[in-house]
N, C-alpha and C positions, 0 to 999 in steps of 0.2 A: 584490312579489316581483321585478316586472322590474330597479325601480331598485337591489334589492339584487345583482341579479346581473348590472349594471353597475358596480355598484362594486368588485367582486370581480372582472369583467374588468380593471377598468383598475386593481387593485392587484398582478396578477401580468404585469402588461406587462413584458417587457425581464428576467422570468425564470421558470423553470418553475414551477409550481403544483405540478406533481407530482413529488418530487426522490427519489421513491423507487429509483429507478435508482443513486443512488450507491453508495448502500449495498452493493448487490452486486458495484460495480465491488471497490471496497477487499475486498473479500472475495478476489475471484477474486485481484485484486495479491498477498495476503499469502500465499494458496493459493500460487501459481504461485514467488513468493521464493521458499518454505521449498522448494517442489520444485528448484529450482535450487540452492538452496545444498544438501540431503542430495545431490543428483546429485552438486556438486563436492566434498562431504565423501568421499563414495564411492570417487571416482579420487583426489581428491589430497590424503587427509585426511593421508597423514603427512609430505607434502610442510608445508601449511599448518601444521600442530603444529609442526614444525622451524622454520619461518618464525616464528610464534609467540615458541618461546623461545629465536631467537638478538634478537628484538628486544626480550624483554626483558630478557635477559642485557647487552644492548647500556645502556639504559636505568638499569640497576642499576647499570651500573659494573664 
């Protein structure tokens, strides 16, 4: 048992064993995006929709 849980020390040397922490970070990221962009749909959605279709108007020709 020891030897095996010396090989298991020195196979996560140099990075985490336990990477379940990411996970939640990208969660909170994509939370916290979508809250910023309804914020800025909020105040400047028809700002950004004009923006929108003069640059595809621009685009088309």
């Amino acid at each position: 048992m020891r030897r095996c849980r010396r090989c298991w020390s020195r196979a996560g040397r140099g990075r985490d064993v336990d990477e379940r922490g990411d996970v939640p970070a990208w969660v909170m990221l994509a939370v916290m995006t979508a809250g910023i962009v309804a914020g800025l749909w909020e105040f400047a959605g028809g700002e950004l929709q004009a923006m929108l279709r003069d640059a595809l108007a621009s685009v088309r020709g």
